[in-house]
N, C-alpha and C positions, 0 to 999 in steps of 0.2 A: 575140767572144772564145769560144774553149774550152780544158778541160780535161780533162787527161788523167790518169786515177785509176789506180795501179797499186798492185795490194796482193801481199805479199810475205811467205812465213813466214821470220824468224830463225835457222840454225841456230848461228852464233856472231856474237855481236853485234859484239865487239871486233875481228872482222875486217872482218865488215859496214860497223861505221863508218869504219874506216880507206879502206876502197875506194869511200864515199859522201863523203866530204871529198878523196880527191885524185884519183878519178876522173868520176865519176855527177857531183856539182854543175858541177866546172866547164867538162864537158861540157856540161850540158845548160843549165847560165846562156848560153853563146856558141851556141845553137841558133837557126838563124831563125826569127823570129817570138816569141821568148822573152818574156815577161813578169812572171811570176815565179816560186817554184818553193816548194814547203811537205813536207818529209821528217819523218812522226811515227813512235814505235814505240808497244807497247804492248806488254809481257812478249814472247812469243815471233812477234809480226807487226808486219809495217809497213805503211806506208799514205802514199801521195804523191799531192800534186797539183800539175800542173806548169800554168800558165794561158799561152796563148801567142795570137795574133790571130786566128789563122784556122782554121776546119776542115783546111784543108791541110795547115799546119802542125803542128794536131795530128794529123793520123792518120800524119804523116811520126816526129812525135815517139813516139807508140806504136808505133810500126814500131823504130824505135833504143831505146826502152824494154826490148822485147822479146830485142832482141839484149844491151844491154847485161846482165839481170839476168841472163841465161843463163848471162854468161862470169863471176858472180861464184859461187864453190863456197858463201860463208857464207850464200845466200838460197837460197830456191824460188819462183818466183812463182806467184801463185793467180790473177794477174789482170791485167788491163788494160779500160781503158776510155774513149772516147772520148766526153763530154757539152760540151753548148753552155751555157755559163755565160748565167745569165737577169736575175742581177742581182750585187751587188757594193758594201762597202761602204768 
C-alpha cells in the first residue's frame, strides 16, 4: 500500500469544503486502486491522505491531486507527496 499526503493552504474554507464534498471525494473514492481517503484542516491549512494499493496508483493519484487542487481558487497547495505505508492499524 501507499499514500499520498497532499497539504494545502485555505484561503476560504466555506468554498473549500463545498468543492471537497461534491467534487475531490468522490472523485477520488472511485479512483483505481482506492482505499481509503482522510481530509483534515487545521485553521488556515489542510492536510490529506488518500491510501490506495499500489505505487502506481499512487503516483497516478498525485498526478490528479495536482491537477485537481489547482482548478480549485479557495486553496494553494504547498504539496504533495508519494510514501509507502509500512504499517496500519
Amino acid at each position: 500500500m501507499h499514500a499520498v499526503v497532499v497539504k494545502v493552504t485555505i484561503g476560504d474554507r466555506e468554498a473549500a469544503q463545498q468543492r471537497l464534498d461534491q467534487d475531490v471525494v468522490p472523485q477520488v473514492s472511485q479512483a483505481p486502486g482506492f482505499q481509503a481517503g482522510y481530509w483534515t484542516w487545521k485553521d488556515n491549512t489542510g492536510l490529506s491522505m488518500v491510501i490506495v494499493d499500489s505505487e502506481d496508483a499512487a503516483n497516478q493519484m498525485a498526478d490528479r491531486a495536482r491537477q485537481m487542487v489547482e482548478s480549485i481558487d479557495a486553496v494553494s497547495l504547498e504539496g504533495v507527496e508519494v510514501r509507502e505505508v509500512v504499517a496500519h492499524a
